[in-house]
MDTraj code that builds the backbone (N, CA, C; nanometers):
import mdtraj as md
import numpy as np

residues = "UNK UNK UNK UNK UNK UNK UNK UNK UNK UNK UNK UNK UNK UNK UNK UNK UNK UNK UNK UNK UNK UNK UNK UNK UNK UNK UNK UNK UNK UNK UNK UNK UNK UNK UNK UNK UNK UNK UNK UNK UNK UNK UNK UNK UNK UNK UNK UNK UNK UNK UNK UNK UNK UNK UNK UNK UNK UNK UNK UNK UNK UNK UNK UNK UNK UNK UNK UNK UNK UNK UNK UNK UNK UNK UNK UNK UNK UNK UNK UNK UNK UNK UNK UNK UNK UNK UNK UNK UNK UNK UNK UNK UNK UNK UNK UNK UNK UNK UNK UNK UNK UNK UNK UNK UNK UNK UNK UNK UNK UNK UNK UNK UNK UNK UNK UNK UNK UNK UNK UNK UNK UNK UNK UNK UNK UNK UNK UNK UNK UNK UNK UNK UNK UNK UNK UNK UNK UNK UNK UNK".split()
xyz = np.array([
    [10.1351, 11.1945, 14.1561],
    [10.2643, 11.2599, 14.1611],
    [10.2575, 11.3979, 14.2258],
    [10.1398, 11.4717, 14.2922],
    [10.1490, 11.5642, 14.3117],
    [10.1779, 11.6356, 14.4208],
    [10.2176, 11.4521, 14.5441],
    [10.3110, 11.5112, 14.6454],
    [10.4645, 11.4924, 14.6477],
    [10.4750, 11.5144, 14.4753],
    [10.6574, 11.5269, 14.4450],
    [10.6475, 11.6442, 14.3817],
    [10.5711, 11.7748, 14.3556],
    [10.5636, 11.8377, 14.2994],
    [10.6896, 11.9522, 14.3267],
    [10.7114, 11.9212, 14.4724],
    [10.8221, 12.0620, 14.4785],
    [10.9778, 11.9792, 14.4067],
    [10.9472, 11.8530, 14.3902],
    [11.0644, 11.8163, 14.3062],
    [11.0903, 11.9021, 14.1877],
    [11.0053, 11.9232, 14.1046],
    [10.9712, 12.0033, 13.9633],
    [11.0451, 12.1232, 14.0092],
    [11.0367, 12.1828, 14.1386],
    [11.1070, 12.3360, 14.1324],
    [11.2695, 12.3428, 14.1370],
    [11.2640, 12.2247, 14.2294],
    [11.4255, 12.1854, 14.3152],
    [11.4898, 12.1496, 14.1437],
    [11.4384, 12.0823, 14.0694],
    [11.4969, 12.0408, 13.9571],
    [11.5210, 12.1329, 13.8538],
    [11.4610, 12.1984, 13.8162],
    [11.4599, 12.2995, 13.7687],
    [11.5706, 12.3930, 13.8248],
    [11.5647, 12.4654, 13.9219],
    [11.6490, 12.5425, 13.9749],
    [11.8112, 12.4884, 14.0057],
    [11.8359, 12.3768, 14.0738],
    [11.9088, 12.2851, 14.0422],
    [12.0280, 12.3010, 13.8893],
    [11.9139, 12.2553, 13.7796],
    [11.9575, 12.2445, 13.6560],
    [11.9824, 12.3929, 13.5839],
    [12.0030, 12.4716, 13.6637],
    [11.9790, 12.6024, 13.5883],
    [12.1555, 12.6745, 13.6292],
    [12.2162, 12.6597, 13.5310],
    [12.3895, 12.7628, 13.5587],
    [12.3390, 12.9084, 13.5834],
    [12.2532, 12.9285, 13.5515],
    [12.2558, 13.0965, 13.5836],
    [12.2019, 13.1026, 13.7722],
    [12.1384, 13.0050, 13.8048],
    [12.0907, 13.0379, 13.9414],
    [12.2042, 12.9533, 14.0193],
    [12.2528, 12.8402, 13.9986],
    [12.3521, 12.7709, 14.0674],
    [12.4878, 12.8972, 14.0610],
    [12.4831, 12.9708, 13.9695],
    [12.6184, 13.0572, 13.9550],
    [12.6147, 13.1616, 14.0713],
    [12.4402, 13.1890, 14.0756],
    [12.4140, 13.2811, 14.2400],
    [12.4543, 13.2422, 14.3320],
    [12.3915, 13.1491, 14.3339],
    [12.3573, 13.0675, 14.4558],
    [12.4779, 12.9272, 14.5445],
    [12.5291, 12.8848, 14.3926],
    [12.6184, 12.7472, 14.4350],
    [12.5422, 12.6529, 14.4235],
    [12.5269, 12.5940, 14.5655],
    [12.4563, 12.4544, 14.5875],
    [12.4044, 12.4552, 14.6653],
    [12.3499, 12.6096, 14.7449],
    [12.2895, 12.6452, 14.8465],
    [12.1466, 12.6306, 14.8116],
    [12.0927, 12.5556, 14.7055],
    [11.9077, 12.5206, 14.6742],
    [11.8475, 12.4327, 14.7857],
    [11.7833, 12.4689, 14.8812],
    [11.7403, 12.3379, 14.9801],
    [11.5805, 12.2730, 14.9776],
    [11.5361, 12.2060, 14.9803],
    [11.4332, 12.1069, 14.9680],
    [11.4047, 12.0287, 15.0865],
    [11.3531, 12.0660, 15.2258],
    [11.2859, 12.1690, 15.2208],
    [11.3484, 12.2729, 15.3225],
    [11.4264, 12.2212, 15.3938],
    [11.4743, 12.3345, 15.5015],
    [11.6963, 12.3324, 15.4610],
    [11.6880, 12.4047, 15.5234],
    [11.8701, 12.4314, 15.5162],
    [11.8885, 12.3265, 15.6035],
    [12.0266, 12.2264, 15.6183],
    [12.0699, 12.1722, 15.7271],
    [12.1306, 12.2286, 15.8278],
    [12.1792, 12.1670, 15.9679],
    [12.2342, 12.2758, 16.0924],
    [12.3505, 12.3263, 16.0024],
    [12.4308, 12.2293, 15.9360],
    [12.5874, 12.2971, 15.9223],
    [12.5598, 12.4426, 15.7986],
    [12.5057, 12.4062, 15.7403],
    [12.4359, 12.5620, 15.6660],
    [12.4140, 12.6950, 15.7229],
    [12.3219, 12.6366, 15.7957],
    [12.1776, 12.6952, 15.8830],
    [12.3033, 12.7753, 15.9996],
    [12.4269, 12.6960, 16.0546],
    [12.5437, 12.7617, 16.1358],
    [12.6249, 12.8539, 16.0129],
    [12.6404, 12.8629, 15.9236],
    [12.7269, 12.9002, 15.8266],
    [12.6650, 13.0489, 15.7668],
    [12.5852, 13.0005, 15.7548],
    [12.4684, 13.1493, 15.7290],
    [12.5165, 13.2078, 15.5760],
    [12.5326, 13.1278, 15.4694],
    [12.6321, 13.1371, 15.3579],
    [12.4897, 13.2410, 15.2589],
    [12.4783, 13.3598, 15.2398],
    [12.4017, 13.4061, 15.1729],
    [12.4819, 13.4230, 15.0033],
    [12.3972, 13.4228, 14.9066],
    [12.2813, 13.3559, 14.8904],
    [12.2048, 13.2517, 14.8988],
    [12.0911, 13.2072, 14.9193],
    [12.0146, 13.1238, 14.9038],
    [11.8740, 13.1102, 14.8931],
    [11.8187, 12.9843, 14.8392],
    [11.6873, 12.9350, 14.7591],
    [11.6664, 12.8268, 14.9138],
    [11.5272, 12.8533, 14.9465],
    [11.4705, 12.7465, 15.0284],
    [11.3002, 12.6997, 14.9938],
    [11.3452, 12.6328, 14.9303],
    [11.2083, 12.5309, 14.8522],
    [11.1042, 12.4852, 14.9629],
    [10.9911, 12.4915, 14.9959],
    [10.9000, 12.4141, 15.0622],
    [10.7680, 12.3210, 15.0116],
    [10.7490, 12.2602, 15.0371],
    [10.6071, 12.1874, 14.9934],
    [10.5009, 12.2531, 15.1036],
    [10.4023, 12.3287, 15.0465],
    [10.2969, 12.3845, 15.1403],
    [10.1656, 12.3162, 15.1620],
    [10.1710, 12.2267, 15.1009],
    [10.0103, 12.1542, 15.1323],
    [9.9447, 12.1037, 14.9808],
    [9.8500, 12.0476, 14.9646],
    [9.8038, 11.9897, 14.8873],
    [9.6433, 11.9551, 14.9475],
    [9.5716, 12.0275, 14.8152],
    [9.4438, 11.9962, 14.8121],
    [9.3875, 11.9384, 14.7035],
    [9.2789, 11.8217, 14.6823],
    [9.2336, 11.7665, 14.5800],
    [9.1032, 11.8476, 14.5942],
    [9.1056, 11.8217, 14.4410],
    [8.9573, 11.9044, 14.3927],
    [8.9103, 11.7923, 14.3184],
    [8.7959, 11.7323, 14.4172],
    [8.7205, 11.6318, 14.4238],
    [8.6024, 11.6483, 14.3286],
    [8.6004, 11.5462, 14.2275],
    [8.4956, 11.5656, 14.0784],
    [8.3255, 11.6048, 14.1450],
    [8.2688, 11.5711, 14.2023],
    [8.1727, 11.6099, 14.2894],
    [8.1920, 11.5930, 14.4304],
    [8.0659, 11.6821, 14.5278],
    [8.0573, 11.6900, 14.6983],
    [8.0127, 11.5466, 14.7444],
    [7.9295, 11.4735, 14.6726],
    [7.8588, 11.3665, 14.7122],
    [7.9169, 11.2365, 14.6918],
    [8.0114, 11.2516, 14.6031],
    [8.0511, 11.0814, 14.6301],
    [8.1974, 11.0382, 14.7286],
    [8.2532, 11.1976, 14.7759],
    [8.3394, 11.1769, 14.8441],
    [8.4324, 11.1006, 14.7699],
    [8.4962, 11.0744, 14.6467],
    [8.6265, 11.0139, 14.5796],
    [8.6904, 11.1054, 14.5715],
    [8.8347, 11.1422, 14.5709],
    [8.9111, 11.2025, 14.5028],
    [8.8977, 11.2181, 14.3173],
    [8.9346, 11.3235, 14.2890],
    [8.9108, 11.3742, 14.1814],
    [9.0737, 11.3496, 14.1218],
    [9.0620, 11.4017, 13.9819],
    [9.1945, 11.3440, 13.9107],
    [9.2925, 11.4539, 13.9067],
    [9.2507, 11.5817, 13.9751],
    [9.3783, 11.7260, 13.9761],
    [9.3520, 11.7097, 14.1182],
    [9.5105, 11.7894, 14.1764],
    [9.5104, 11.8604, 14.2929],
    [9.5434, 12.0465, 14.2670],
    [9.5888, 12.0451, 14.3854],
    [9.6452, 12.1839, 14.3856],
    [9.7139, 12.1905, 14.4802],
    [9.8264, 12.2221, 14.4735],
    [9.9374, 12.2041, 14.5035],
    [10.0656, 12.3313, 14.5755],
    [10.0766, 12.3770, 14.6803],
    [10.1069, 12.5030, 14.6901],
    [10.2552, 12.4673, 14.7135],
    [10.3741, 12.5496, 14.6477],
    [10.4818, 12.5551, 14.6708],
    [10.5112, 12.6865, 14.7065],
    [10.6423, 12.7140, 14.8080],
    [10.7029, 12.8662, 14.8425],
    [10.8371, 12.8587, 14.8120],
    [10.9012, 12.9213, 14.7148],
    [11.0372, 12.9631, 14.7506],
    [11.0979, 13.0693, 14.7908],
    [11.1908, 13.0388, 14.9184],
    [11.2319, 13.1578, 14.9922],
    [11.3566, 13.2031, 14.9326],
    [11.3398, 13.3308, 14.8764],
    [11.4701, 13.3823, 14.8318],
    [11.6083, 13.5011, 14.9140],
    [11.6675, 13.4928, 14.9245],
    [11.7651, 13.5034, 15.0442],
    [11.8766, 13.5629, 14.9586],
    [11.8829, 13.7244, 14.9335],
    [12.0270, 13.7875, 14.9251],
    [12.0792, 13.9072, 14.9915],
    [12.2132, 13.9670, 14.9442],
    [12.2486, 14.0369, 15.0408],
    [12.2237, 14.2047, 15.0213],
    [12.1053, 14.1974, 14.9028],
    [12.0612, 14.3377, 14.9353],
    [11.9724, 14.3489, 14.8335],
    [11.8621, 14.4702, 14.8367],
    [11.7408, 14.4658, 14.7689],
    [11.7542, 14.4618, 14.6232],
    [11.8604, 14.5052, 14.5442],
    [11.8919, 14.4941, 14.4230],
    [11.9708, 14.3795, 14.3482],
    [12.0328, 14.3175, 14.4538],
    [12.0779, 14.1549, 14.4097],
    [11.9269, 14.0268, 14.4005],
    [11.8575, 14.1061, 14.5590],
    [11.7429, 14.0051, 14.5496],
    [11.6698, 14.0246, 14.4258],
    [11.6135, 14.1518, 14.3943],
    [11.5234, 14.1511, 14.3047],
    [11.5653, 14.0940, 14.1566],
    [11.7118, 14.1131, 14.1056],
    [11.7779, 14.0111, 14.0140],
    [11.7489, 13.8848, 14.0371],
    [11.7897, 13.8163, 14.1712],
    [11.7691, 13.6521, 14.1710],
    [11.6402, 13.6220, 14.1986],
    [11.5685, 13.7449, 14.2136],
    [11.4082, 13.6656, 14.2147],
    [11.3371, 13.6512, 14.0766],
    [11.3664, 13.7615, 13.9858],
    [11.3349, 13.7656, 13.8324],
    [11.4003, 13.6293, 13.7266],
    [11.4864, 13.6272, 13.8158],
    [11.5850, 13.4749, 13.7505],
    [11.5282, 13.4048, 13.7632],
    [11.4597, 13.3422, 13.8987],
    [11.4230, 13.2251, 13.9678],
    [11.2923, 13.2076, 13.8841],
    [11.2007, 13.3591, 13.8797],
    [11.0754, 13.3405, 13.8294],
    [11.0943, 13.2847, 13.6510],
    [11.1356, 13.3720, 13.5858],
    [11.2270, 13.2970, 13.4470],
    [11.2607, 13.1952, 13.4165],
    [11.3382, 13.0819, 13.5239],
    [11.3892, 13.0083, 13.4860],
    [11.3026, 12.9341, 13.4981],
    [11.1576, 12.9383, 13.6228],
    [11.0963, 12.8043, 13.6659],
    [11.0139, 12.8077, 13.4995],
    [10.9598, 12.9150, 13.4679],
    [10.8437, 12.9591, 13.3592],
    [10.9320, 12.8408, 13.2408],
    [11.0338, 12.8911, 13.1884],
    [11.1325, 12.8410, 13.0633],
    [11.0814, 12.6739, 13.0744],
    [11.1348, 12.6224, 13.2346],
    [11.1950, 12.5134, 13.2600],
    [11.0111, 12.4300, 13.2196],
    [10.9135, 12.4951, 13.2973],
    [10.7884, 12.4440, 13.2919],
    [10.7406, 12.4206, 13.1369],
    [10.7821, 12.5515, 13.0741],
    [10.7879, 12.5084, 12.9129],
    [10.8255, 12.3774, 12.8546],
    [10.9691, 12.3462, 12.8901],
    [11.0582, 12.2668, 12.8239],
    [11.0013, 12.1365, 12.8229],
    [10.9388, 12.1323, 13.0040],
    [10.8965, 11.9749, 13.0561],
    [10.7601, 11.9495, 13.0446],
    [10.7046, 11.9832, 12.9987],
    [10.5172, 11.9706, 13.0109],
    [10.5126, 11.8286, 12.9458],
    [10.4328, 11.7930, 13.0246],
    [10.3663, 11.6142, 12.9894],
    [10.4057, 11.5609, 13.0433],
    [10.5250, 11.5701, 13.0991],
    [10.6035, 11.5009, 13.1995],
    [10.5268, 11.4338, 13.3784],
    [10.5742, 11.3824, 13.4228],
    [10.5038, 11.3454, 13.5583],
    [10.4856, 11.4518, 13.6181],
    [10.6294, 11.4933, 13.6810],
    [10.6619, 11.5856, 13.7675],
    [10.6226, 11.7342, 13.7785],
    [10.5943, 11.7675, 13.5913],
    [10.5564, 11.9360, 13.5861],
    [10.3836, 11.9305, 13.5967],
    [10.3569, 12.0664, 13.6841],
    [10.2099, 12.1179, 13.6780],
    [10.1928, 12.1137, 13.5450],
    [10.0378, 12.1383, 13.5754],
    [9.9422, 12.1640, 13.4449],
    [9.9891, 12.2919, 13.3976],
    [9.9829, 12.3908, 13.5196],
    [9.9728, 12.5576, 13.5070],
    [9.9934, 12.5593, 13.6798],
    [9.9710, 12.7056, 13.6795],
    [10.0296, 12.7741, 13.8173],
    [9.9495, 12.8975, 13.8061],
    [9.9362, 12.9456, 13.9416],
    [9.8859, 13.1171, 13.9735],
    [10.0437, 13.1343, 14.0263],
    [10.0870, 13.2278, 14.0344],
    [10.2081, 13.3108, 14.0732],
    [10.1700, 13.4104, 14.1707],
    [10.2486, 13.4270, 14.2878],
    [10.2696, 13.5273, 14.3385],
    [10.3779, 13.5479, 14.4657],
    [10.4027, 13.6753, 14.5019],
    [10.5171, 13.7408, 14.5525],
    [10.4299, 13.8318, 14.6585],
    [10.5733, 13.7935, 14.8044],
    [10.5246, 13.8833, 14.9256],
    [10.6055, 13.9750, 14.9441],
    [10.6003, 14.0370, 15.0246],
    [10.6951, 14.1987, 15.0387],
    [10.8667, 14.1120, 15.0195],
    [10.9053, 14.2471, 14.9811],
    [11.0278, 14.2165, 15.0162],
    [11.0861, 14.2922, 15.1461],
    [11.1527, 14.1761, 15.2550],
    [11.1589, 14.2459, 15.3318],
    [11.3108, 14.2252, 15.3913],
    [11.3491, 14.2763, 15.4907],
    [11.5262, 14.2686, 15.5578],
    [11.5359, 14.2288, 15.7020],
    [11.6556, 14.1575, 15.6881],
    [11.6534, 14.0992, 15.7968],
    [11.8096, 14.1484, 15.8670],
    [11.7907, 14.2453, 16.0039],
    [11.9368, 14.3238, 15.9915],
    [12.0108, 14.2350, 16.0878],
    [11.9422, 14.1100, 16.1274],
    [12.0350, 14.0301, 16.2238],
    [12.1693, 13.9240, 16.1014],
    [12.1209, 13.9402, 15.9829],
    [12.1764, 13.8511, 15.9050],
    [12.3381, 13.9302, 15.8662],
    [12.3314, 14.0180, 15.7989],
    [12.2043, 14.1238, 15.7457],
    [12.1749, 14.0694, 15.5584],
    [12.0152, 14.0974, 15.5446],
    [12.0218, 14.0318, 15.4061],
    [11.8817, 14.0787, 15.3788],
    [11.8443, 14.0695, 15.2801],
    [11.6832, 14.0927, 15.2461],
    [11.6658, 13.9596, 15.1405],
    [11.4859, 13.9275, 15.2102],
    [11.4345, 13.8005, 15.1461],
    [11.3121, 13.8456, 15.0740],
    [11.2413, 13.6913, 15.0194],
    [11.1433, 13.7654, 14.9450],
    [11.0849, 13.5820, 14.9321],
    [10.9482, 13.5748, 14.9553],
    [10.9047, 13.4576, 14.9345],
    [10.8018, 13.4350, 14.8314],
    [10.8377, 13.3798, 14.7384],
    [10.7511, 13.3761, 14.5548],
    [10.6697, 13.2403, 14.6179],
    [10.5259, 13.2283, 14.5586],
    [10.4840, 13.1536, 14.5939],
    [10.3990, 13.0623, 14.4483],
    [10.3626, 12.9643, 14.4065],
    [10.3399, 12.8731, 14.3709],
    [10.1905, 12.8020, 14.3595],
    [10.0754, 12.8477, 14.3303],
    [9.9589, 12.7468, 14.3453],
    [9.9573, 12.6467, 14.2084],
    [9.9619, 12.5453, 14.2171],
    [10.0029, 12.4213, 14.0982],
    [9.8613, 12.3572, 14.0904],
    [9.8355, 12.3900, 13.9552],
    [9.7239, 12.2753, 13.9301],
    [9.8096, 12.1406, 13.8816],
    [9.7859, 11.9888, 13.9137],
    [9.8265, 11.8628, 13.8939],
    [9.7774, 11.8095, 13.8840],
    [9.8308, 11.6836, 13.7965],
    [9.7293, 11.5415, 13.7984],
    [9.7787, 11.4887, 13.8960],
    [9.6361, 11.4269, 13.9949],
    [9.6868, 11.3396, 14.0628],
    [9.7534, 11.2167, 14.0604],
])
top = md.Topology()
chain = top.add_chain()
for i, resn in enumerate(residues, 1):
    res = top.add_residue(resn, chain, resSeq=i)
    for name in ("N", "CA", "C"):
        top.add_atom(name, md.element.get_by_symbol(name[0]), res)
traj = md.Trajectory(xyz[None], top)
């Protein structure tokens, strides 16, 4: 299951009234569509799946091992450094709560490393983003 893993975020975030109340229905999995992407509707959440590595039980027998690791990014997208930093504290909150609620489940990691890149602005929009990032330990 651990190349459905960015499902777990989309669902989560998705299911959450406090971030849909930001955001709407602007959550995308994995890119915005053109009519969006033309619309330029800020706020918004853009979910990606970044890759997936198995951590193989030993070097020598070449099998896959029973965890991966799993990198997710979400791009967070508002219209100024003090709205973003609200919907990024949300986003981080809600995934933490939501990972609580669901454990054992298919879809949720084991655990996660967390982390966050600059926040930075974009004056063609104009808007400032911020991309939280995701390393997922999983069963394969």
């Amino acid at each position: 299951m651990s190349l459905l893993t960015d499902k777990f975020f989309y669902s989560a975030l998705t299911q959450s009234e406090d971030v849909t109340a930001i955001v709407d229905d602007r959550i995308f999995n994995p890119a915005r569509p053109t009519v969006d992407e033309d619309e330029d509707k800020i706020p918004y959440i853009i979910i990606t799946f970044d890759g997936l590595q198995n951590n193989a039980d030993t070097k020598d027998d070449g099998v896959e091992g029973d965890e991966d690791r799993v990198t997710v990014s979400i791009l967070c997208v508002h219209e100024d450094c003090d709205a973003l930093g609200d919907m990024t504290e949300l986003v981080r909150q809600t995934l933490c709560d939501y990972w609580e609620a669901h454990q054992g489940e298919p879809l949720t990691p084991i655990g996660w490393q967390f982390s966050a890149g600059r926040v930075d602005y974009d004056p063609d929009k104009p808007c400032c983003y911020q991309l939280l990032t995701y390393q997922c330990d999983t069963n394969k």
